[in-house]
Biotite code that builds the C-alpha atoms (Angstrom):
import biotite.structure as struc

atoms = struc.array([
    struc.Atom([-17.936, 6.059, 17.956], chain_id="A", res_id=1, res_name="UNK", atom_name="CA", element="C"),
    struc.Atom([-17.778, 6.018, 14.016], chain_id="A", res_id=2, res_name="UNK", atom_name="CA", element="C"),
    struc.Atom([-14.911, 4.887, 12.009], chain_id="A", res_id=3, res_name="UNK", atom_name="CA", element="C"),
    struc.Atom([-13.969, 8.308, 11.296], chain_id="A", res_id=4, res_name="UNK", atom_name="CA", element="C"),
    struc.Atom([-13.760, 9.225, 14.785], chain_id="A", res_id=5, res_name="UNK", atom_name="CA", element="C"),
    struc.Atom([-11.481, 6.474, 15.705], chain_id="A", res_id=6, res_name="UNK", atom_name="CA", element="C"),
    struc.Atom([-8.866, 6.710, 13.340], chain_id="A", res_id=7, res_name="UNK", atom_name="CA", element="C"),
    struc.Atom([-8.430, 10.727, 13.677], chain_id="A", res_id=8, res_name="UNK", atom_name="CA", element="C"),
    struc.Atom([-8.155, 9.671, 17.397], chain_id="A", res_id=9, res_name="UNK", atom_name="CA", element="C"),
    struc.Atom([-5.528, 6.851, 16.962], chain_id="A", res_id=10, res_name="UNK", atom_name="CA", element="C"),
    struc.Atom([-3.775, 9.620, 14.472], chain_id="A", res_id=11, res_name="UNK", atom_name="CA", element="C"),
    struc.Atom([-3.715, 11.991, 17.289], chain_id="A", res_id=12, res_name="UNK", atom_name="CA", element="C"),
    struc.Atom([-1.981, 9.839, 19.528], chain_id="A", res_id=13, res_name="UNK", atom_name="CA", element="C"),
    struc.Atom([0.483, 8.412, 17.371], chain_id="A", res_id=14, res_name="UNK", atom_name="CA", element="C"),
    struc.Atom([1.651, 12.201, 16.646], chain_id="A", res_id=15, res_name="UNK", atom_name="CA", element="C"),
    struc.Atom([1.555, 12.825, 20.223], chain_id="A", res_id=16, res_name="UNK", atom_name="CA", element="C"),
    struc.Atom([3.815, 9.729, 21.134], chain_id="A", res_id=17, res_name="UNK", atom_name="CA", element="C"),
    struc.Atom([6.064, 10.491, 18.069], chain_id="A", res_id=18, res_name="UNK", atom_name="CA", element="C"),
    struc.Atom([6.456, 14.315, 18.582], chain_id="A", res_id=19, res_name="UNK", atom_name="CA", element="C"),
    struc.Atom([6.461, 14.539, 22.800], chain_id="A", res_id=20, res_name="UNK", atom_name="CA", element="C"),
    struc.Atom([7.082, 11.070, 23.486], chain_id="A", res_id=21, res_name="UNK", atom_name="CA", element="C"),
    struc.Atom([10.322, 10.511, 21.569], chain_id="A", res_id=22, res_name="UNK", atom_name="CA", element="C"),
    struc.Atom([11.776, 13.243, 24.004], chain_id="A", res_id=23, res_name="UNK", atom_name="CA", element="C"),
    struc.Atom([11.362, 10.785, 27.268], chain_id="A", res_id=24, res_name="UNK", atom_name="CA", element="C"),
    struc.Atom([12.629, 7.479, 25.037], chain_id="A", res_id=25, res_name="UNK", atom_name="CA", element="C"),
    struc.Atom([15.675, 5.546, 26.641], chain_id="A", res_id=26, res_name="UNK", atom_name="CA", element="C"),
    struc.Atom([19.061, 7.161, 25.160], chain_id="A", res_id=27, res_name="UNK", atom_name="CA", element="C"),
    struc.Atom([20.601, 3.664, 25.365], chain_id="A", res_id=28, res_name="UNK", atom_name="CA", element="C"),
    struc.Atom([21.494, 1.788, 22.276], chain_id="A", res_id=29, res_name="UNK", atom_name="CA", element="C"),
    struc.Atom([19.085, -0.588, 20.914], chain_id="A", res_id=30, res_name="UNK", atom_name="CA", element="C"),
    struc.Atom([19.114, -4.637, 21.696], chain_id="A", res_id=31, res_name="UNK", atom_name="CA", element="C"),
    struc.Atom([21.753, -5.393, 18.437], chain_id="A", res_id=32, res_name="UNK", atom_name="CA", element="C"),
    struc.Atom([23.704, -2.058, 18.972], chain_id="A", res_id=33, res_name="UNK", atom_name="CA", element="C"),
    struc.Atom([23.787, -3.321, 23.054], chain_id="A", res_id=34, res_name="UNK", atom_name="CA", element="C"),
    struc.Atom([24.657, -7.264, 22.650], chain_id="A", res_id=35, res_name="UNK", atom_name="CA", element="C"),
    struc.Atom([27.718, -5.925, 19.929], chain_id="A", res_id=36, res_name="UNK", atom_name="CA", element="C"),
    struc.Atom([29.034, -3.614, 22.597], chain_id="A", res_id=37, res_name="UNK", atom_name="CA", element="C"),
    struc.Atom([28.964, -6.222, 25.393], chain_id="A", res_id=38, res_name="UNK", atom_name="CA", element="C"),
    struc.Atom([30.534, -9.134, 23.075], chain_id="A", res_id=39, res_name="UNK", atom_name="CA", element="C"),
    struc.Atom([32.947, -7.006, 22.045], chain_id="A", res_id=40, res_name="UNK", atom_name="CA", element="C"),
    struc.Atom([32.190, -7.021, 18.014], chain_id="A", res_id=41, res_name="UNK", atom_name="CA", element="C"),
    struc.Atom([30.404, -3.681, 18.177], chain_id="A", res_id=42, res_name="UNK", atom_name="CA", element="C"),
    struc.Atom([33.549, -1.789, 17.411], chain_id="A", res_id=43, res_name="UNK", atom_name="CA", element="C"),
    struc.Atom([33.785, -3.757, 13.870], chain_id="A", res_id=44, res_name="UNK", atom_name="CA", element="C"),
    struc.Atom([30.674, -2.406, 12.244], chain_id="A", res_id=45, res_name="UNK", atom_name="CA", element="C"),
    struc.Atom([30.638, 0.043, 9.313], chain_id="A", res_id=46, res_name="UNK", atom_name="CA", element="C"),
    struc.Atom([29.184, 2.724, 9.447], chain_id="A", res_id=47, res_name="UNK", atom_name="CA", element="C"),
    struc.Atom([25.642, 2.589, 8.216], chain_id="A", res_id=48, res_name="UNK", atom_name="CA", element="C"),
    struc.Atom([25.712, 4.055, 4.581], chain_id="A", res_id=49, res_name="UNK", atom_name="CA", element="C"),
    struc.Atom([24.153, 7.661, 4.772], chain_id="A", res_id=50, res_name="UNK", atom_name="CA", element="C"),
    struc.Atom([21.472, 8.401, 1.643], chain_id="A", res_id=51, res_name="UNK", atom_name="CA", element="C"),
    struc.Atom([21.711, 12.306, 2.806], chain_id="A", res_id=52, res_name="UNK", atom_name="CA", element="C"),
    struc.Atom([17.902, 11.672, 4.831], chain_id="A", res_id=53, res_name="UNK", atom_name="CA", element="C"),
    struc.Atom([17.439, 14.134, 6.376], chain_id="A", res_id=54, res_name="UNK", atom_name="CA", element="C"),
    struc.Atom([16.112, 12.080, 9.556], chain_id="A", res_id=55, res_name="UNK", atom_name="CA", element="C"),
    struc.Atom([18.922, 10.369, 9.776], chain_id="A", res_id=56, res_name="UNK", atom_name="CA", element="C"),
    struc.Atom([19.935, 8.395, 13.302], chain_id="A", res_id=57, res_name="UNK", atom_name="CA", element="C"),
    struc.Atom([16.630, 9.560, 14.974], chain_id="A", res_id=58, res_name="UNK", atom_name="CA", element="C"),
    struc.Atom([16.440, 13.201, 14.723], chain_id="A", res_id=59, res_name="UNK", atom_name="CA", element="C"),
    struc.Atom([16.313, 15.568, 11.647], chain_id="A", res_id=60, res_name="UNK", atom_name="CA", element="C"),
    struc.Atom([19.505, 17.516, 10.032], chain_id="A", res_id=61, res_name="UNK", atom_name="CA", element="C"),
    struc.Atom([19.866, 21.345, 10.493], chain_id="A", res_id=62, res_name="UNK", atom_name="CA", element="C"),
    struc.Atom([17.455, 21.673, 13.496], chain_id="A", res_id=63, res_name="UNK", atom_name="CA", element="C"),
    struc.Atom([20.022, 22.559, 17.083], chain_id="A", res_id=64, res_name="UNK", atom_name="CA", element="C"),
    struc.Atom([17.426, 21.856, 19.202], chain_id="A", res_id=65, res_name="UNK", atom_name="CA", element="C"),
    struc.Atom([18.121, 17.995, 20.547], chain_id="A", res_id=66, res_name="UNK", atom_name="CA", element="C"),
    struc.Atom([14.153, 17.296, 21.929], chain_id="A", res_id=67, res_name="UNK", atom_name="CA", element="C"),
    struc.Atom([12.543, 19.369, 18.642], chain_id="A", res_id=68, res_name="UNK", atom_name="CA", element="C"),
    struc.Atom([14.631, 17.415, 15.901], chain_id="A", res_id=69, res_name="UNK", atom_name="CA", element="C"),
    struc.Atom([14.133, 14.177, 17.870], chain_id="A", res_id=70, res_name="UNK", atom_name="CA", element="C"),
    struc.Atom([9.530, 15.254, 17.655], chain_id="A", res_id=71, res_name="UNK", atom_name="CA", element="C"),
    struc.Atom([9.714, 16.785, 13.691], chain_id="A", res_id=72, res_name="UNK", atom_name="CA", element="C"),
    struc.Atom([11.479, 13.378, 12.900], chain_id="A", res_id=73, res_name="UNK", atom_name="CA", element="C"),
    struc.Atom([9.047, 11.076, 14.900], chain_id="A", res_id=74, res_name="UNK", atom_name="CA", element="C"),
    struc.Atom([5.895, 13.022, 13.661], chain_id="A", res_id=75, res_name="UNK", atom_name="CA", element="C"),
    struc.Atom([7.301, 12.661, 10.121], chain_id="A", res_id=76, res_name="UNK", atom_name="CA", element="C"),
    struc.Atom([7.631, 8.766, 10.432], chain_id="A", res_id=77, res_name="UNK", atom_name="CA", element="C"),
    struc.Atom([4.251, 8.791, 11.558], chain_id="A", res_id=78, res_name="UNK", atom_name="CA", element="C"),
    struc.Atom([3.072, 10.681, 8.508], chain_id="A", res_id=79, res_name="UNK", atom_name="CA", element="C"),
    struc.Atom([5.320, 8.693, 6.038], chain_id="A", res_id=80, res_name="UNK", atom_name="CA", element="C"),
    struc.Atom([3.880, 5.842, 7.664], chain_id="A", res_id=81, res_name="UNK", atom_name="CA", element="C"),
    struc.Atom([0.496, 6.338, 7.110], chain_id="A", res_id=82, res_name="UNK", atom_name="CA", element="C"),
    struc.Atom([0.888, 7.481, 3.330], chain_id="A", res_id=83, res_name="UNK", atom_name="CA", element="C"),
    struc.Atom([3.218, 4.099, 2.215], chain_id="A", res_id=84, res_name="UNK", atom_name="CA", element="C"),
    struc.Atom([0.691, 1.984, 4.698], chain_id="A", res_id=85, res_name="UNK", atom_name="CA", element="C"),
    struc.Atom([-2.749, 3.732, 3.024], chain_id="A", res_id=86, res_name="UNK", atom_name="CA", element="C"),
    struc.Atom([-1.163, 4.014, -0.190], chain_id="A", res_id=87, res_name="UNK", atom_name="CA", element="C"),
    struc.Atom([-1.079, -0.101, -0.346], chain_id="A", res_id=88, res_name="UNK", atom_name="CA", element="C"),
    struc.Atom([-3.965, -0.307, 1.731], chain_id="A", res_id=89, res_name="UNK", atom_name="CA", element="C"),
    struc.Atom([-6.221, 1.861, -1.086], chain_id="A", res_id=90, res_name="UNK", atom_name="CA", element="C"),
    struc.Atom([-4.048, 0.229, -3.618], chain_id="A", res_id=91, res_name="UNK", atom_name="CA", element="C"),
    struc.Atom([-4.289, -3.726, -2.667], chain_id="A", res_id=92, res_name="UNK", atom_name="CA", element="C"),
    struc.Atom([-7.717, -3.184, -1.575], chain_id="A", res_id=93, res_name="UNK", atom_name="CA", element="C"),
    struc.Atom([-10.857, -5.828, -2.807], chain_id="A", res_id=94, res_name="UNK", atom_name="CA", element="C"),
    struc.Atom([-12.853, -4.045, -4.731], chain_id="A", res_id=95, res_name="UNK", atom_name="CA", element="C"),
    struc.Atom([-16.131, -5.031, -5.615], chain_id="A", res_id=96, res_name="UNK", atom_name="CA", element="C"),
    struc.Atom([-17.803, -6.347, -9.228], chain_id="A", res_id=97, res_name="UNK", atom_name="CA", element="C"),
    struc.Atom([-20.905, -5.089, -10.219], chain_id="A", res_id=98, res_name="UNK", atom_name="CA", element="C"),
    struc.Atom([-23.050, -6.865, -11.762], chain_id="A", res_id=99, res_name="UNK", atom_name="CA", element="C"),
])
């Protein structure tokens, strides 16, 4: 398998896990949001400061439709992902002296 091959096919399945998967992911709070709750501080926290993203709290603004905001805001993580990540890959990368 070349090089190529293998990172279109990782690509593939990270959109597939982002876009379908998110769907089937547990609706329970994460491990901080969970231990506040059952030590009984979680009802001190601000709220989280809102930069008007709109993928804000897992899911993206002005779509209704709970499962297809929760898959357009997954796949675009994955995307933004691999820019910022092969953006400083390609930028911090060795490149090679002629001589």
């Amino acid at each position: 398998m070349t090089t190529r091959r293998f990172l279109l096919a990782g690509l593939l399945v990270a959109l597939l896990l982002a876009g379908f998967g998110s769907y089937y992911a547990s609706s329970h709070p994460d491990g901080l949001e969970y231990v506040a709750g059952e030590t009984g501080f979680g009802d001190t926290a601000k709220d989280p400061v809102d930069t008007g993203s709109p993928f804000a709290d897992y899911g993206t603004s002005g779509v209704d439709d709970e499962r297809l905001s929760g898959g357009i805001a997954g796949v675009a993580g994955v995307g933004l992902t691999l820019l910022i990540g092969g953006g400083l890959f390609w930028t911090l990368r060795r490149r090679e002296t002629r001589a």
